[in-house]
C-alpha positions in Angstrom: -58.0 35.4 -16.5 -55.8 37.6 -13.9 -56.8 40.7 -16.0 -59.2 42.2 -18.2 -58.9 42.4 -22.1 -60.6 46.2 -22.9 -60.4 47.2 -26.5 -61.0 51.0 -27.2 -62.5 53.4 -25.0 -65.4 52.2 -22.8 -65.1 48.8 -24.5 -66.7 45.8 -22.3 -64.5 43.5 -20.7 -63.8 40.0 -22.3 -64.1 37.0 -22.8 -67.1 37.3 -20.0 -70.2 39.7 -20.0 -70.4 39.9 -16.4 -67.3 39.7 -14.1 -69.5 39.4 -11.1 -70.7 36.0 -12.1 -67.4 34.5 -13.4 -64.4 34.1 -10.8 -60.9 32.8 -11.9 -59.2 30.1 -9.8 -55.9 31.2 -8.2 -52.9 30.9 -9.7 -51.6 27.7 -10.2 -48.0 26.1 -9.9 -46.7 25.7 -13.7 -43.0 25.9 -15.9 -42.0 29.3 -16.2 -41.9 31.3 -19.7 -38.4 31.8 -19.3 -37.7 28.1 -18.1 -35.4 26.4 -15.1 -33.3 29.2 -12.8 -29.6 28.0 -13.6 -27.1 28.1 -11.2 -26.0 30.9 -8.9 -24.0 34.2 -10.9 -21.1 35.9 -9.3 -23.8 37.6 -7.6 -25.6 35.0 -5.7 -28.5 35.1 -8.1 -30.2 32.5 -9.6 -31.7 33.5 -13.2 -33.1 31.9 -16.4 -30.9 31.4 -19.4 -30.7 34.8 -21.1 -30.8 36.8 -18.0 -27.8 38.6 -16.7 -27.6 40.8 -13.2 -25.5 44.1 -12.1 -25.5 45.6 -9.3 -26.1 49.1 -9.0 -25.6 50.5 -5.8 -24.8 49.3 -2.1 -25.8 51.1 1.0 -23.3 53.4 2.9 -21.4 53.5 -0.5 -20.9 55.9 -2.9 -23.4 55.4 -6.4 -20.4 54.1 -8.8 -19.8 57.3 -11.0 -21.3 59.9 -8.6 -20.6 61.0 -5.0 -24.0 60.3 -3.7 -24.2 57.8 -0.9 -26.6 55.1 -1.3 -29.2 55.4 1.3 -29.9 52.1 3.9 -32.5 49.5 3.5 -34.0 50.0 -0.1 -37.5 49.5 -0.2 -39.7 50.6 -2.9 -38.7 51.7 -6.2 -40.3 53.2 -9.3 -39.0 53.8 -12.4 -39.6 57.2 -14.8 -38.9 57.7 -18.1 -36.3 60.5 -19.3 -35.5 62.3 -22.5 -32.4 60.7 -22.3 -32.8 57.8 -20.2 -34.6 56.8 -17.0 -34.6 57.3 -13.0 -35.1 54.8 -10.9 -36.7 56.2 -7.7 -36.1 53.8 -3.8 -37.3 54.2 -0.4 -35.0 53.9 2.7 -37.2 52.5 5.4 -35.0 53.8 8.3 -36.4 56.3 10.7 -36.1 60.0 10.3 -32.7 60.0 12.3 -30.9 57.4 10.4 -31.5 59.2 6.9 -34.8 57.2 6.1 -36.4 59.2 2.8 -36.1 58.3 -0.9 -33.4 58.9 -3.5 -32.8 58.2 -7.6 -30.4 57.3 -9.4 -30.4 58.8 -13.2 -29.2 56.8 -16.1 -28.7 57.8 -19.9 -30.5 55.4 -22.6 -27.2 52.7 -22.4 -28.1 52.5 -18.8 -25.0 53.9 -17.3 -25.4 55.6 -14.4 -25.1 59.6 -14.4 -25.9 61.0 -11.6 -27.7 60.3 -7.8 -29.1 62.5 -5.4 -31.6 62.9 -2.2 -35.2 63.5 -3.1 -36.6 63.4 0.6 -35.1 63.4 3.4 -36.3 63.3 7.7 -39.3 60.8 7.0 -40.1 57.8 9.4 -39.7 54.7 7.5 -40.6 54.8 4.0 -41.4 51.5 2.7 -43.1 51.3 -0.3 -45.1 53.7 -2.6 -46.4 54.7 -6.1 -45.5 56.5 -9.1 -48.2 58.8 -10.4 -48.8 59.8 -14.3 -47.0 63.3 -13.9 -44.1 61.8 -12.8 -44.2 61.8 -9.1 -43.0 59.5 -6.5 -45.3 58.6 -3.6 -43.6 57.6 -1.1 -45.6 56.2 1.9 -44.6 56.5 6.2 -45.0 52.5 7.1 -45.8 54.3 10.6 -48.9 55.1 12.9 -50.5 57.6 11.5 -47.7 57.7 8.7 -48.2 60.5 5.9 -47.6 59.7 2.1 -45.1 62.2 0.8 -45.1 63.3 -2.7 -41.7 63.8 -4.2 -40.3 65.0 -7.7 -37.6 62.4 -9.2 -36.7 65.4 -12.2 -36.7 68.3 -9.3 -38.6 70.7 -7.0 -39.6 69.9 -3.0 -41.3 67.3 -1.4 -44.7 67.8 0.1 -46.8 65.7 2.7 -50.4 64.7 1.3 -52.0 64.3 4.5 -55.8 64.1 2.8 -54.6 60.8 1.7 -54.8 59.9 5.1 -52.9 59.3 8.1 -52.3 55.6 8.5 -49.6 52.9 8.9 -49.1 53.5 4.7 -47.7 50.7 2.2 -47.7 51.4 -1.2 -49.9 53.1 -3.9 -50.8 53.1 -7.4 -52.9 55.6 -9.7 -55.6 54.7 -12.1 -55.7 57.5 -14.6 -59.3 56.1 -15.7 -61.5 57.1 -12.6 -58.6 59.3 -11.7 -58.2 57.8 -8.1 -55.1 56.4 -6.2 -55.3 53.0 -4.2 -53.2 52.5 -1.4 -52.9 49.5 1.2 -52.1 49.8 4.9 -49.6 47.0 6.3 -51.8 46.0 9.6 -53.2 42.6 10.5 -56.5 43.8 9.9 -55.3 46.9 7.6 -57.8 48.1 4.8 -57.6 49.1 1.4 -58.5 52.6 0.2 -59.0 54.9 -2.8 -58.1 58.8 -2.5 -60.2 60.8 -5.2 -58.2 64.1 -5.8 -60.5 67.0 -6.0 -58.3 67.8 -9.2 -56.5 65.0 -11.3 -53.0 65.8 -11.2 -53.1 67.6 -7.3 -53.2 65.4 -4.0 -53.8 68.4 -1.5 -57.3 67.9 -1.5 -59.7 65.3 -2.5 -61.9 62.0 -0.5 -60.4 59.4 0.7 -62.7 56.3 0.4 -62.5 52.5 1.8 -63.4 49.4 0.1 -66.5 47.4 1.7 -67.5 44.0 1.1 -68.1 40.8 2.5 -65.8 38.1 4.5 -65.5 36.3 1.4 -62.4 35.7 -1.0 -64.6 36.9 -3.8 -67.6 39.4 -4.7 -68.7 42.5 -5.0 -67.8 45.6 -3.4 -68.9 49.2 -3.2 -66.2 52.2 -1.8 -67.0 54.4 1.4 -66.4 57.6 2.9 -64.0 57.6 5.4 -64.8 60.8 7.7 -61.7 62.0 9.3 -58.6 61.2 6.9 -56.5 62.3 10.1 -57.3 59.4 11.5 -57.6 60.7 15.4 -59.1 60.2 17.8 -60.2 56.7 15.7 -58.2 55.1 13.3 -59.1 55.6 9.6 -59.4 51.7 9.3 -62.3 51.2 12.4 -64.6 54.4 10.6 -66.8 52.6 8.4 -68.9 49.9 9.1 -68.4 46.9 6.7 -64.8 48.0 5.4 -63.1 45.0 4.4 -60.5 44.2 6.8 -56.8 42.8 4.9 -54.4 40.9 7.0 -51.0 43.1 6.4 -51.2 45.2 2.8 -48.0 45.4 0.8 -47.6 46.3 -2.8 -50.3 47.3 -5.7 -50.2 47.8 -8.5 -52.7 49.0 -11.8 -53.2 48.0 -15.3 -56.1 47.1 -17.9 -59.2 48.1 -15.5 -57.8 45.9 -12.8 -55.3 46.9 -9.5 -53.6 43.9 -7.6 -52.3 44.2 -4.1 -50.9 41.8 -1.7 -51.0 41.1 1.7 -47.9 39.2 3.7 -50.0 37.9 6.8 -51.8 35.0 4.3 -49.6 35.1 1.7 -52.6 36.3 -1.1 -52.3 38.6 -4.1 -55.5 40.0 -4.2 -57.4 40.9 -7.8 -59.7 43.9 -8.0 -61.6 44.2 -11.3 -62.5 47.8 -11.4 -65.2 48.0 -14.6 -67.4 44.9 -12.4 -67.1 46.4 -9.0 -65.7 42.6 -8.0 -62.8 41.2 -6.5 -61.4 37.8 -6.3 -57.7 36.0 -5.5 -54.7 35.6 -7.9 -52.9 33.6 -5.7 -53.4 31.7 -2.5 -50.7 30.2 -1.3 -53.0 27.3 0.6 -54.5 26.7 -2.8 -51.5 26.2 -4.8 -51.2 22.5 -6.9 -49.2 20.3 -7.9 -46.2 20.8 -5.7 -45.3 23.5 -2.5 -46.1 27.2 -3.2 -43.3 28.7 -4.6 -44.1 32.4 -3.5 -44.6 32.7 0.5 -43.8 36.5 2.2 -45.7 38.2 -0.7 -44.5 42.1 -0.8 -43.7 44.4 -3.7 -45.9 43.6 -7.1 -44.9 45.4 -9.9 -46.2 44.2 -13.9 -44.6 43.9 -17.4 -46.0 45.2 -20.8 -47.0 41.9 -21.4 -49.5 41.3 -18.5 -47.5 39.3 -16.2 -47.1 40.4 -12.7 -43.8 40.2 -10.7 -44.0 40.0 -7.1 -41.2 40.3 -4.9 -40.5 38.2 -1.1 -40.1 39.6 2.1 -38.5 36.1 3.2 -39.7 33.0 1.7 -36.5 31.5 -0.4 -35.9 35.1 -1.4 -37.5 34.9 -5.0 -39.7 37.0 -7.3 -42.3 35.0 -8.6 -44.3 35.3 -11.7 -47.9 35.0 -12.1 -49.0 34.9 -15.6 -52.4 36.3 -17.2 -53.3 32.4 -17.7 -53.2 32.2 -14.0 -49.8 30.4 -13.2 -46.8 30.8 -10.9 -42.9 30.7 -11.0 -39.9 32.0 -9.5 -38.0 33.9 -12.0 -35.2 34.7 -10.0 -33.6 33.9 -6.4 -31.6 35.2 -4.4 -28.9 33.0 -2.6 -26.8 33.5 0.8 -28.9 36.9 1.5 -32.0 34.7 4.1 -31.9 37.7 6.2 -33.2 39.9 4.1 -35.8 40.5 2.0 -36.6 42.0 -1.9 -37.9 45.2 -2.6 -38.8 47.8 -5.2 -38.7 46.0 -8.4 -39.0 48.2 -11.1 -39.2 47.7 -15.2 -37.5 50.3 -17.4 -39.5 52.1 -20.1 -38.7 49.5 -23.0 -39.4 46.5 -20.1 -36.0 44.7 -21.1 -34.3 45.8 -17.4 -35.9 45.0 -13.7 -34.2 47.2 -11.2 -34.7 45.4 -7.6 -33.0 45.8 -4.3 -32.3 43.2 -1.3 -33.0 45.4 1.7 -30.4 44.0 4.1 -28.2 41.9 1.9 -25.4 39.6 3.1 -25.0 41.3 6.5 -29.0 41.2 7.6 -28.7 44.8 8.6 -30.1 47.8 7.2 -27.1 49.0 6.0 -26.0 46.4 3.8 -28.9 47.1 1.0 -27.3 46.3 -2.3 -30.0 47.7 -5.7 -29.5 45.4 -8.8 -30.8 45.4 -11.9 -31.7 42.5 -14.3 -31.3 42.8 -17.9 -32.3 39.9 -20.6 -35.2 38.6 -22.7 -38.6 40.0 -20.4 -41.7 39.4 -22.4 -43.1 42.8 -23.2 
C-alpha cells in the first residue's frame, strides 16, 4: 500500500504489524480511474471525460477581474481555504531583480476570481514550498544557501526562517502529528530534512535534523542533528555522517502518517512511513511494467482526499501522473505544444473537485509566458 490506514488516535498501522518487515513494490503501469485522456481542449490539454480546463492567469498579464500582474514562471502553489472561498498561493522562480517572490489569487466559493496581490517580493528564485496548518505559505530560495520565507496568503509581512536552514531549498510540508516540517534540497546528492520548531505554530527557532540510512531503496532510518543550520563554512548536506544522500529533491508532500517526496535526477517518488521509522519507493521509473513509464521529470507532488497522489513533470511528455494507494500509475492530464516548459504547483481546492496547476514557460519557453490553469470535473475525494 502507498499509505498507511490509522484509525483513531495512536491506532497501529494496517493491514501489517510491522512496516519494517513488509515493503510495497513500486507503482505499476495500469488504466486510470478516470479512463483514456481524449483529445486536446481549446487549451492544448489533454483530459479524461468529465474534466474541463480554464485558465486563470498568464504571466506579464493582468489577473482577469483585477489589476494585479501575474508574476513570471509559476512554480509552486498551495491552496487555503476562505470564509468565502479559497486562495491559491504560486511561486515565481525568477531572481530577486526580475520580480521573483510569490503571489495569490482570491476566489469566492463559485470560483471567480476577486482579487490578486504580491505576497513577497526581492527573493532569488522561489521554486516550490509548503503550506503550514495556520495558513502560511512557505516559500523556499532554490539557491545556495537559499532561505525558506514564510508568507501570509490572508495578510501581514513576510519573514525569512533561516533556522530551517540555509540550503539550495525545494519544497516543504508539515506534519501536525510530531509537529515537524520536512523539506528536500534539489542537489545531485541533496538530503532530506526535518525542522522541529521549538514551538508548534513558530519557525524562528527550533532543530533542524537530517535523515540517515543506508544506500538501499528501502529500510530503516533514524533523523540527525545537523550542527550549523547556516550551513558555512560546510554545507548543511556534508555535516552528518551517514545522511542519506537524494539525487535532486523536488516536491513533498504529507498525509496518513506517511510524507512522499520526489527526486528528478532518477525519476523516483520516494515513500517515508513515519509511525515504522522506514522508507521504501512508490515509483521507479526503471521498474515500471507492462509498457514505458509514463511519468519521467518527477517534480511537484501534491494528494487528493481520496489517497491518490498527483505528481506533476518538469519535461517528460508534460503530464501529471497519478499513483494510486493500490500502487499504480497514469497520466491524468497532458499538456500539448508547451515541450519547453514544464508543470508546477498543482494544487486541490478545499472540496478536492478543482486542481489549480501552472505551465512555467508555456508556448513561448520563456519565463514570462507562465500561464496558471485550473481543472475542474469528477476528482475522487
Amino acid at each position: 500500500m502507498l499509505r498507511t490506514t490509522v484509525v483513531g488516535a495512536g491506532a497501529m498501522a494496517l493491514p501489517f504489524t510491522a512496516w519494517s518487515a513488509a515493503y510495497a513494490a513500486p507503482a505499476q503501469n495500469a488504466t486510470g480511474p478516470y479512463g483514456p485522456l481524449q483529445s486536446a481542449n481549446s487549451h492544448g490539454i489533454q483530459l479524461p471525460a468529465g474534466f474541463t480546463s480554464q485558465i486563470v492567469a498568464r504571466s506579464r498579464q493582468a489577473v482577469p477581474g483585477t489589476s494585479y500582474v501575474w508574476h513570471d514562471a509559476p512554480d509552486g502553489g498551495a491552496v487555503f481555504a476562505d470564509d468565502s472561498g479559497w486562495i491559491y498561493v504560486s511561486n515565481s522562480e525568477v531572481g530577486p531583480s526580475a520580480g521573483g517572490g510569490a503571489s495569490r489569487i482570491a476566489f469566492d466559493a463559485t470560483g471567480a476570481v476577486v482579487g490578486a496581490s504580491r505576497i513577497l517580493s526581492g527573493t532569488d528564485t522561489n521554486c516550490a514550498g509548503g503550506r503550514t496548518p495556520w495558513h502560511t505559505w512557505l516559500s523556499c530560495e532554490e539557491v545556495s544557501r537559499g532561505r525558506v520565507w514564510e508568507t501570509y496568503p490572508f495578510g501581514g509581512t513576510a519573514v525569512a526562517r533561516p533556522a530551517m536552514g540555509r540550503f539550495k531549498h525545494e519544497a516543504a510540508a508539515a506534519d501536525p502529528v510530531r509537529r515537524v516540517i520536512y523539506l528536500t534540497e534539489d542537489e545531485t546528492d541533496g538530503r532530506f530534512y526535518r525542522f522541529v520548531p521549538a514551538t508548534w505554530g513558530d519557525l524562528s527557532a527550533g532543530t533542524l535534523q537530517v535523515l540517515v540510512a543506508g544506500s538501499a531503496t528501502s529500510g530503516p532510518f533514524t533523523w540527525a542533528n545537523v550542527p550549523d543550520p547556516d550551513g558555512s563554512p560546510t554545507l548543511t548536506r556534508r555535516q552528518v555522517s551517514g545522511a542519506k544522500a537524494f539525487n535532486g529533491g523536488e516536491g513533498c508532500h504529507y498525509a496518513d502518517d506517511t510524507v512522499w517526496f520526489t527526486t528528478k535526477g532518477d525519476n523516483r517518488v520516494w515513500q517515508v512511513n513515519l509511525a515504522s521509522g522506514t522508507y521504501e519507493l512508490a515509483y521507479d521509473d526503471s521498474l515500471v511494467s507492462p509498457g514505458s513509464a509514463p511519468l519521467t521529470g518527477v517534480d511537484n507532488i501534491t494528494g487528493s482526499g481520496s489517497g491518490d497522489l498527483y505528481v506533476a513533470e518538469d519535461g517528460g511528455n508534460m503530464e501529471i501522473c497519478v499513483i494510486t494507494p493500490d500502487d499504480t500509475i497514469s497520466v491524468f492530464l497532458r499538456i500539448t505544444g508547451q515541450s519547453g516548459s514544464e508543470i508546477t504547483g498543482p494544487a486541490f481546492t478545499p472540496a478536492g473537485d478543482r486542481l489549480y496547476f501552472s505551465s512555467q514557460r508555456g508556448t513561448s519557453g520563456s519565463s514570462s509566458g507562465g500561464i496558471t490553469y485550473c481543472v475542474t470535473g469528477p476528482f475522487r475525494t
